[in-house]
C-alpha positions in Angstrom: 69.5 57.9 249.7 67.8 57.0 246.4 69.4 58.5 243.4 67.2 61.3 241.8 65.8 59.9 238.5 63.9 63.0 237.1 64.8 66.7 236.3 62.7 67.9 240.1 64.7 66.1 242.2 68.0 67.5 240.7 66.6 70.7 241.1 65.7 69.9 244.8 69.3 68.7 245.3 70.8 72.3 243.8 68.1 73.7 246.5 69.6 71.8 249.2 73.2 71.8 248.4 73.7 75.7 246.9 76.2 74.2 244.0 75.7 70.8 241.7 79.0 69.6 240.4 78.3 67.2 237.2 80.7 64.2 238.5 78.4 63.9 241.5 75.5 64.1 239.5 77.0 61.5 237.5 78.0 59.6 240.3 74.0 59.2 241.2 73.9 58.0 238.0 72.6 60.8 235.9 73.7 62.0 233.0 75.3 65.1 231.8 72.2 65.2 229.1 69.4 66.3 232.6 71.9 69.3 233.5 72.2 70.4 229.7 68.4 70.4 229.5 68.2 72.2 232.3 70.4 74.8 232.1 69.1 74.9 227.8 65.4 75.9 229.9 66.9 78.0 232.0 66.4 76.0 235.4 69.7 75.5 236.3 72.5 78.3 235.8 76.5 77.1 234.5 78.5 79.0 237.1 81.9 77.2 236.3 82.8 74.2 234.3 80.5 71.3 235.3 79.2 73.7 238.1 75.9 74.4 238.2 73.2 76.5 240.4 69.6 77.9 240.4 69.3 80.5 238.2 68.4 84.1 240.4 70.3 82.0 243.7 71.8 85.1 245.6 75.9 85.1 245.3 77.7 85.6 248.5 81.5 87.0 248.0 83.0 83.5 248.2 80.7 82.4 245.4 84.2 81.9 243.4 86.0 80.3 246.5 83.0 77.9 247.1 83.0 77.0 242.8 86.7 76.4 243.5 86.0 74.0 246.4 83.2 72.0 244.3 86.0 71.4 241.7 89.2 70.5 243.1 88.1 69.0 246.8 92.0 68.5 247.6 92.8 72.4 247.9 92.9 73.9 251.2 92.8 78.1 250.9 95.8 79.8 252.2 98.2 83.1 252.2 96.3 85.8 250.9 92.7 84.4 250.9 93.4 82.7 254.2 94.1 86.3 255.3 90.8 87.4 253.6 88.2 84.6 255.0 89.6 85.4 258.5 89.3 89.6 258.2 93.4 89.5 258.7 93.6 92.1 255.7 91.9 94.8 253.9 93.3 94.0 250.4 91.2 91.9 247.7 93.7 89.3 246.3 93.5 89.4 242.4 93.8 85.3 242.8 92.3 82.8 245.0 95.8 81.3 246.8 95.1 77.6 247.3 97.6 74.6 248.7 97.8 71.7 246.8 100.1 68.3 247.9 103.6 68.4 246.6 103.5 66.8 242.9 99.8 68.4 242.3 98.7 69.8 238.8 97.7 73.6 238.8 93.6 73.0 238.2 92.7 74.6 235.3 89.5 76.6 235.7 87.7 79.3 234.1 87.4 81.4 236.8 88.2 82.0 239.7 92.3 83.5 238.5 94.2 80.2 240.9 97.8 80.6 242.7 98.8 77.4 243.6 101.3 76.5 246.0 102.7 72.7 246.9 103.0 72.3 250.5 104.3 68.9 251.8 103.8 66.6 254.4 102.3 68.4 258.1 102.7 71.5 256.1 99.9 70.7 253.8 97.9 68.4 256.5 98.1 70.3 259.8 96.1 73.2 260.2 93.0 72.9 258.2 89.7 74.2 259.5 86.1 74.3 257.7 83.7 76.9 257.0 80.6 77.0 255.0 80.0 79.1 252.3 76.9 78.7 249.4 76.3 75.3 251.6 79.7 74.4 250.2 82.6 73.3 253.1 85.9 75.2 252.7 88.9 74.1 253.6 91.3 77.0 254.5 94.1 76.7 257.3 93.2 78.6 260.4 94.7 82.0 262.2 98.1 80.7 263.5 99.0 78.3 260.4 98.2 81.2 257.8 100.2 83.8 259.4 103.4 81.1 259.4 102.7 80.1 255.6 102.8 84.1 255.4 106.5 83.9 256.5 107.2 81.1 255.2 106.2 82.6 251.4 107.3 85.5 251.9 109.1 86.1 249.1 105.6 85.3 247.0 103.4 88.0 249.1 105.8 90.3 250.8 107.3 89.9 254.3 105.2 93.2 255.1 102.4 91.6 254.7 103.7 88.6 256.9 104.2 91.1 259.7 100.9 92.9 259.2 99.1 89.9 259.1 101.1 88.4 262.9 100.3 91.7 264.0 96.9 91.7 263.6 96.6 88.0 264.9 97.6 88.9 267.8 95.9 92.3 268.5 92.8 90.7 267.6 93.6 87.6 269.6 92.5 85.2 266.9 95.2 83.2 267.8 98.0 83.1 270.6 101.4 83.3 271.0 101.4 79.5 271.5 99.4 78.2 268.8 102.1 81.0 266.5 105.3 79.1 267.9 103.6 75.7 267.2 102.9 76.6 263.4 106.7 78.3 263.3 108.1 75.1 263.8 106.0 72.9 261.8 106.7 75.5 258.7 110.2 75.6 259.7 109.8 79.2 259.9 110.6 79.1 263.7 114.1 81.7 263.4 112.5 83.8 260.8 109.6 84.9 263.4 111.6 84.3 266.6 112.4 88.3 266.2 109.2 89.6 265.5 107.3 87.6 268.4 109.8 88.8 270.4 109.6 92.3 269.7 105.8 91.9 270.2 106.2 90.8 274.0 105.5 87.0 272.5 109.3 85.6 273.1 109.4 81.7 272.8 
C-alpha cells in the first residue's frame, strides 16, 4: 500500500477505517502537523487523545469502547462490559472493564472512565473473541470465559451479578454447560461454581 502523502488520502483512510490513531498515521510516515491542520479546518474531529474521525461520522454506543481499542491494542474487554457487548445484563457500567497482562500500566485516557484488571497467563490468553465496532476490532472474551472471570472477581462486581450473569448464559444458551466447566477450571474458579451449575441441572 503506498503511504498517503496529502491531506485527501488521510481523509479517505478515516473514511475507510471509522477511527485514525496518530501513531499509525505516523507510522505511514505522516506527521502529527496533517492531522492538526485538519482537525484546525474542521475535516477531521479529536475524539480522544491522538484519535481522530470525520467530523458529523454517526456514533454507535461503543464509540468509547472502539476509542479504547484504537489506543491500548493489548486490552481484551471483560466483566461488566463483556456482560454488556453480549446483552448478559441490563446495567450500564459507569467504566469500560478491560484485562490487561499481569505487570501492565493502567492506560491513561481522557475518556472512556478505565477499570483495569491483570489477568495472567491462559487467563488473559484463552477466551478472546472479535467483534467490529466503528470498523474498529474488539477484543472482548466470549460467553463462557466472561461468566467465569464474573466468579472469579467477584468480590470487584458482586457474586449476584456472577449468578445472574451464569443464569442467563445458560437460559439463553449463549454458551453450554461444557464450554462453563472448561472456563471454571482455566480461572480456577471450578469449586466456586460447582454449586451453582449443579443446582441449575448442569452438574460436572
Amino acid at each position: 500500500m503506498t503511504p498517503p502523502t496529502n491531506p485527501q488520502q488521510v481523509l479517505d483512510l478515516a473514511r475507510q477505517n471509522g477511527l485514525l490513531r496518530a501513531s499509525q498515521m505516523q507510522a505511514l510516515g505522516i506527521g502529527r502537523v496533517v492531522l492538526t491542520r485538519l482537525t484546525a479546518s474542521g475535516q477531521l474531529e479529536r475524539v480522544g487523545r491522538g484519535v481522530y474521525r470525520l467530523p458529523g461520522t454517526q456514533a454507535s454506543e461503543h464509540e468509547s469502547l472502539a476509542t479504547l481499542a484504537v489506543r491500548v491494542p493489548q486490552a481484551v474487554f471483560c466483566l461488566l462490559t463483556a456482560l454488556q457487548l453480549h446483552g448478559l445484563t441490563t446495567q450500564l457500567p459507569r467504566q469500560v472493564w478491560i484485562a490487561m497482562p499481569q505487570g501492565s500500566h493502567a492506560p491513561t485516557l481522557d475518556y472512556p472512565p478505565v477499570k483495569m484488571v491483570q489477568f495472567s497467563g491462559d487467563a488473559y490468553s484463552q477466551g478472546v473473541e472479535t467483534i467490529h465496532a466503528e470498523q474498529v476490532p474488539l477484543r472482548v472474551y466470549g460467553v463462557a470465559k466472561t461468566v467465569a472471570d464474573c466468579f472469579k472477581h467477584r468480590n470487584k462486581i458482586g457474586l449476584d451479578v456472577a449468578l445472574e450473569a451464569l443464569k442467563d448464559a445458560l437460559g439463553s444458551r449463549k454458551t453450554s454447560a461444557d464450554e462453563l466447566w472448561r472456563y471454571a477450571k482455566v480461572c480456577r474458579v471450578a469449586n466456586v461454581m460447582r454449586p451453582y451449575l449443579e443446582a441449575l441441572g448442569h452438574g460436572a
